[in-house]
C-alpha positions, 0 to 999 in steps of 0.5 A, a space after each residue: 543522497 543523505 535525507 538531511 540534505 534535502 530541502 524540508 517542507 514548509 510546515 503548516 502553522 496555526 496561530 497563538 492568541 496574540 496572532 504570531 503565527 507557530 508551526 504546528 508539529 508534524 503528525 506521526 506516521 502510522 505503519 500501513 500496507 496495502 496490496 496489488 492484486 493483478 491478473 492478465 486478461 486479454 486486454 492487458 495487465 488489470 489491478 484491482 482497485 476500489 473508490 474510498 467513501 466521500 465520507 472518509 477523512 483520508 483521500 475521499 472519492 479516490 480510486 485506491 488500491 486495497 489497503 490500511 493501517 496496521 492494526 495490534 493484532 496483525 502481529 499475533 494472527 497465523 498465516 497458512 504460509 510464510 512471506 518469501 525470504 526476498 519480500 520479507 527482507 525488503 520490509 525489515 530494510 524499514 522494520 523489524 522482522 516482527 513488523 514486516 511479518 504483521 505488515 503483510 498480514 494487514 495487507 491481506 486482511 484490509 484486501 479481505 475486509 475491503 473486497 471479501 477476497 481471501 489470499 488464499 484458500 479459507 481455512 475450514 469454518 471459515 476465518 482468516 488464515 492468510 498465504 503469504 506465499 507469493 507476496 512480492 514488495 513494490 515500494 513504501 511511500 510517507 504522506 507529506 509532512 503537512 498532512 493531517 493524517 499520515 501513513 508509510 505504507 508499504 506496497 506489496 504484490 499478488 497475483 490474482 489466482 491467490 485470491 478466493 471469493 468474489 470482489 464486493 465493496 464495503 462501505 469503506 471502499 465502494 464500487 471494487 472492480 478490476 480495472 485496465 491498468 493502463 487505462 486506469 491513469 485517466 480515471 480518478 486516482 489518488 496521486 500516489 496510486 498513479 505513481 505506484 501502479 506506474 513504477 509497478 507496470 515497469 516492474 512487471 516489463 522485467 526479467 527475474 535478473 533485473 528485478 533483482 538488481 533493480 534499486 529499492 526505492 520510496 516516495 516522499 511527499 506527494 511524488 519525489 522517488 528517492 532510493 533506500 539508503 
């Protein structure tokens, strides 16, 4: 279906002095990434996630996966290993191959920041040289139109035998911990992470095959899954 033939969401609107009433214009979205770190443990499939400070603007109180927006300098920082050719070509359906590239870095670098857990092993002297290595590509999903902060964050994939360190919160994400994935879906999640860690559940149900011939796709809004065109 072409996006301009879908119904547009009513925009929020503030009010001249002389009380008309205005629509007030969208915000932008910032380019974010956040990652999937999940393992396999005798009670099923467990992602790790974390709460976002009450204090936060964006989302407060709400389990999440680690993550955030791209920073200037994701672009210019060295990895120990390249994205795979299949992760790095689904981010360049919606960005350069430079952007990809730093994308996936701030994924890394938000779960180190957020967890102390390093994809990868430390670079000696410590630092950050993030492996990239086995880095999968789940979705994109874009904060509605209404939103006063909005993001197109990108979900990426990785097992947790890549990280090095030990789970901790900071005061941005608080109480970091592994969770059962399925388990997960009566605790408080933010809405799009429920919609992400379901279809990511689904993806691991498949083989290579299917995995490869399985449709891109992306959220809009709160929750309608459409298909990369």
């Amino acid at each position: 279906m072409d996006l301009s033939d879908t119904p547009r969401p009513m925009l929020p609107t503030d009010f001249t002095a002389s009380g008309e009433a205005r629509a007030i214009k969208p915000a932008r979205p910032k380019d974010a990434a956040t990652v999937i770190l999940w393992r396999r443990s005798s009670k099923g499939v467990e992602v790790l996630m974390g709460k976002r400070s009450a204090k936060l603007r964006f989302m407060p109180g709400r389990l999440v996966f680690p993550g955030g927006r791209v920073d200037p300098a994701d672009a210019r920082t060295p990895v120990a290993a390249p994205l795979p050719a299949a992760t790095q070509h689904a981010l360049e359906r919606r960005a350069t191959a430079p952007r990809a590239r730093a994308l996936a870095v701030a994924a890394a670098r938000e779960l180190l920041e957020e967890t102390g857990l390093h994809l990868g092993a430390l670079p000696e002297g410590g630092g950050f040289l993030p492996d990239l290595s086995r880095m999968g590509y789940l979705c994109r999903a874009l904060t509605p139109a209404m939103s006063p902060v909005r993001f197109n964050a990108r979900f990426l994939t990785a097992p947790a035998e890549m990280a090095v360190g030990s789970p901790q919160g900071t005061g941005e994400l608080e109480a970091v911990a592994w969770h059962d994935a399925e388990a997960a879906f009566a605790l408080e999640l933010a809405p799009i992470t429920a919609k992400v860690l379901r279809e990511f559940l689904t993806d691991l149900t498949l083989t290579p095959e299917q995995r490869a011939a399985r449709p891109m796709f992306w959220f809009q809004g709160r929750d309608t899954r459409r298909i990369e065109r």
